[in-house]
TORDO-752938 format. One record per residue: residue in three letters; y, z, x of N, C-alpha, C, O in turn; chain. Coordinates in steps of 0.2 Angstrom, whole numbers. Layout:
<pts>
PT  resn  n_north   n_up  n_east  ca_north  ca_up  ca_east  c_north   c_up  c_east  o_north   o_up  o_east  chain
PT   ALA        Y      Z       X         Y      Z        X        Y      Z       X        Y      Z       X      A
...
</pts>
This chain:
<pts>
PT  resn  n_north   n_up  n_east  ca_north  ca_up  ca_east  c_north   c_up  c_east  o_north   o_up  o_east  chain
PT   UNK      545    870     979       552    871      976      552    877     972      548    878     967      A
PT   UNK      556    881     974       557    889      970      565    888     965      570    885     966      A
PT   UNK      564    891     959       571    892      956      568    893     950      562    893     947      A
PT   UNK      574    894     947       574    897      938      567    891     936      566    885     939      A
PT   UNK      564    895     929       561    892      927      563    888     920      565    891     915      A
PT   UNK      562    882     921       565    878      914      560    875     910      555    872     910      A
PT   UNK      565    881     904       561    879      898      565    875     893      571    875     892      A
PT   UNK      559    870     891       563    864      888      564    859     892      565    854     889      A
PT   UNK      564    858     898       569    852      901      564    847     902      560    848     907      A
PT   UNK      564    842     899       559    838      901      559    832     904      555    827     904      A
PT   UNK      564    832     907       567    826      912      567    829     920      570    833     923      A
PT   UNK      562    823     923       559    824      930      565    826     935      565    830     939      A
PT   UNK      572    821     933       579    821      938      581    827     937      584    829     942      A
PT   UNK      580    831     931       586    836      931      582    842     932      584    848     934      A
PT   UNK      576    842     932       572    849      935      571    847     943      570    852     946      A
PT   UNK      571    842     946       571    843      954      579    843     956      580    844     962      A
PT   UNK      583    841     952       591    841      954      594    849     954      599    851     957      A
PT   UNK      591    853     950       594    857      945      589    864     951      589    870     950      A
PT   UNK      585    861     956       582    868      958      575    871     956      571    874     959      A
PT   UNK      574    870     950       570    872      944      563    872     949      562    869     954      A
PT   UNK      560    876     945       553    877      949      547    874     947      546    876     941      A
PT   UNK      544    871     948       541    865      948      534    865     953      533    866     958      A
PT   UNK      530    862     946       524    863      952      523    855     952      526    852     947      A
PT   UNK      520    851     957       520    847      959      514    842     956      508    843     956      A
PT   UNK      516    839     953       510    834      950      510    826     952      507    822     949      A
PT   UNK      514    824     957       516    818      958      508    815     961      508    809     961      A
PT   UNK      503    817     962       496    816      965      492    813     957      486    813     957      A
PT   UNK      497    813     953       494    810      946      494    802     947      490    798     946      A
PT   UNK      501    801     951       505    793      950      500    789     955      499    783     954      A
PT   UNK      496    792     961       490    789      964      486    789     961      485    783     960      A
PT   UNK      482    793     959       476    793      954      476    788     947      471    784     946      A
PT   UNK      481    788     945       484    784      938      481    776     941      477    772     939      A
PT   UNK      487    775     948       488    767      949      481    766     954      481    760     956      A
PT   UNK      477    770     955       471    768      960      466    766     955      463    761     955      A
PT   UNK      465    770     949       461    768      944      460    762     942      455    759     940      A
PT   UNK      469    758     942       467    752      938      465    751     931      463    745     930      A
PT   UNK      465    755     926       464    755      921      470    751     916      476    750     917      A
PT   UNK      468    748     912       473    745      907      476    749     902      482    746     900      A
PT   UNK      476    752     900       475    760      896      473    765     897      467    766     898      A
PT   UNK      478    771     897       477    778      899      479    781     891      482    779     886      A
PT   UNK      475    785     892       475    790      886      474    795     890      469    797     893      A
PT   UNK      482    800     888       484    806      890      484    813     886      489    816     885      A
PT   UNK      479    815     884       476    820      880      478    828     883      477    827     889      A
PT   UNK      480    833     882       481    839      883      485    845     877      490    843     874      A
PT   UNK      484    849     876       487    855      873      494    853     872      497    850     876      A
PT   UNK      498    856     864       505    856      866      506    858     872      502    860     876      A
PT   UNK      515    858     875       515    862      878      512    861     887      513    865     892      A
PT   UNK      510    856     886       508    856      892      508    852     901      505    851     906      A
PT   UNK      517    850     896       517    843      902      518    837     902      519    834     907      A
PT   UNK      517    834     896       513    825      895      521    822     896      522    818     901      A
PT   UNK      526    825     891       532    821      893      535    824     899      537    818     900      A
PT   UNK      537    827     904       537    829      908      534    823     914      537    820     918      A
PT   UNK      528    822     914       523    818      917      526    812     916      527    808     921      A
PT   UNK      527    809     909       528    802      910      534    802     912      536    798     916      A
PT   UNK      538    805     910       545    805      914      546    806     921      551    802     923      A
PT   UNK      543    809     926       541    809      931      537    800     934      539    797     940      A
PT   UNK      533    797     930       530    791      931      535    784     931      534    779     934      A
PT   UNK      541    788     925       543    781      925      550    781     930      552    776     934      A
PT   UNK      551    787     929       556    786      937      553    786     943      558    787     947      A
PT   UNK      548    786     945       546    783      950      546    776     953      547    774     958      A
PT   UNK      544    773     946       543    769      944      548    763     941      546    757     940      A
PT   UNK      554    766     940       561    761      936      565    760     936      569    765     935      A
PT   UNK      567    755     939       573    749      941      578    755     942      581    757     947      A
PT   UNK      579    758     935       587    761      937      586    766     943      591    767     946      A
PT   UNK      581    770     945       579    775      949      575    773     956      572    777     960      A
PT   UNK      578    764     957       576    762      963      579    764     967      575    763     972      A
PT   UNK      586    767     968       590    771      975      590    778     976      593    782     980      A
PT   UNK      584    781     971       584    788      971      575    791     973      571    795     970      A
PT   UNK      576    788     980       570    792      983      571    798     986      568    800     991      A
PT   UNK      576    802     984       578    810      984      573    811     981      569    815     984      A
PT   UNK      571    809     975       568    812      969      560    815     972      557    820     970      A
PT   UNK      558    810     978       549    811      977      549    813     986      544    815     990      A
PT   UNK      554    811     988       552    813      996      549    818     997      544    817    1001      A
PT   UNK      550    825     995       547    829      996      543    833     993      542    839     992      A
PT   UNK      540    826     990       533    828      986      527    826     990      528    823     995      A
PT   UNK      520    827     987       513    824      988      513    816     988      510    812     991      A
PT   UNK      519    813     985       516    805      981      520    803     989      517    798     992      A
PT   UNK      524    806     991       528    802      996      525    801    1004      528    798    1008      A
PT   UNK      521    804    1004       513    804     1009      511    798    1009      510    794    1013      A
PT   UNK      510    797    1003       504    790     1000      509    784    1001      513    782     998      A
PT   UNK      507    782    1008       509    774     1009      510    770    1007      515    767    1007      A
PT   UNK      504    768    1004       502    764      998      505    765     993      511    761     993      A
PT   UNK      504    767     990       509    770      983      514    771     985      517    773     980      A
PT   UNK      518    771     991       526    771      992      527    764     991      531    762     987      A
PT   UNK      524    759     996       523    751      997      525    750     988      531    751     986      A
PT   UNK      519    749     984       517    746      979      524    747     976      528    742     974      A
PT   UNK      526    755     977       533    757      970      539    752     974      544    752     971      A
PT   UNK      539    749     978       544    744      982      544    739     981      549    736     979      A
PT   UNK      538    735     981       537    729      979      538    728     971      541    723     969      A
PT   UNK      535    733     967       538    732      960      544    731     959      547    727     955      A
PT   UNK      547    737     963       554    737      961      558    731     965      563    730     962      A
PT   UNK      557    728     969       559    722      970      559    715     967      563    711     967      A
PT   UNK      552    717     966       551    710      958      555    712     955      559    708     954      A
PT   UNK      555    717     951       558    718      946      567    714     947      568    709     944      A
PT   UNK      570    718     952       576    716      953      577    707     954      581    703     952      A
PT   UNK      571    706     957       571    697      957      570    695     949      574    691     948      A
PT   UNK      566    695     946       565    695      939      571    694     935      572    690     931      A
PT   UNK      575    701     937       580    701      931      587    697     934      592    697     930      A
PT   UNK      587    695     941       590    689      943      591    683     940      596    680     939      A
PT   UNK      582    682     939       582    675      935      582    674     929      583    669     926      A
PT   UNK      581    680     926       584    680      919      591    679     918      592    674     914      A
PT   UNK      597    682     921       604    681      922      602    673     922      602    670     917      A
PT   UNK      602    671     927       604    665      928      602    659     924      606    654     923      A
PT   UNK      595    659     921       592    656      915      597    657     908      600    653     905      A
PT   UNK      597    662     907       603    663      903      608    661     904      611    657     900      A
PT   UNK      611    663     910       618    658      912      617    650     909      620    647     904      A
PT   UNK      612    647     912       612    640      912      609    640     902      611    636     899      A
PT   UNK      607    642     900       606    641      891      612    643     889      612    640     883      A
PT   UNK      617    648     890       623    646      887      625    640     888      626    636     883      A
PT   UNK      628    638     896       629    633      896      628    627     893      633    623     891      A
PT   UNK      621    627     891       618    621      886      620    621     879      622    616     877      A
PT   UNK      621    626     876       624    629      871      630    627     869      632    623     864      A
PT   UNK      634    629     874       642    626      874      642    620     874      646    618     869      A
PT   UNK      640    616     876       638    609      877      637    605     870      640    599     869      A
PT   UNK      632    609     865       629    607      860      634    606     854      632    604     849      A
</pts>
C-alpha cells in the first residue's frame, strides 16, 4: 500500500481507508494468537507503533469490526486460514453471547416489574 505518510494517525481504519502508507504488521496477530500466552508484554521505543498495533489487533478482532474484512484482506494475516477461522468463530460467539445477554436481561426486567 503506497500513499502520503501519516503522522499521528493512530487508528488501523483510517490509515488503510485514507490510503496512508503502511508497512504491514498484521503477521503479529499470528504470532501473538499461536503463542497462547496469557499475557503479552509490549515493550518498544516511543514512537514506534504499540498503539497503532493494538489498534490494528482489536479491530481485527472486535464485534463492531465484524463486517469489515476490507480492512485485512489484503494483508499477510488474511493468507492465515487459521487465524481467519478463529477471528470468525470469536466473533460469532461473541455476537451469540451478546444475544443471551439481551434476552437474560429481558427476562430480569420482566422479574423486576413483577416485584
Amino acid at each position: 500500500m503506497s500513499g502520503n505518510i501519516a503522522i499521528g494517525i493512530q487508528d488501523f481504519s483510517t490509515i488503510i481507508q485514507g490510503n496512508y502508507f503502511y508497512i504491514d504488521k498484521t503477521p503479529f496477530i499470528k504470532e501473538w494468537w499461536d503463542c497462547g500466552d496469557s499475557a503479552t508484554l509490549i515493550t518498544r521505543p516511543r514512537r514506534f507503533g504499540k498503539t497503532l498495533t493494538m489498534s490494528m489487533v482489536e479491530q481485527f478482532f472486535s464485534i463492531d469490526y465484524a463486517g469489515r474484512s476490507d480492512l485485512f484482506e489484503h494483508l499477510a494475516i488474511w493468507k492465515e486460514e487459521n487465524t481467519v477461522s478463529c477471528r470468525e468463530l470469536i466473533l460469532s460467539s461473541v455476537c451469540h453471547l451478546r444475544g443471551l445477554k439481551r434476552e437474560i436481561m429481558r427476562k430480569q426486567n420482566k422479574r423486576c416489574v413483577r416485584c
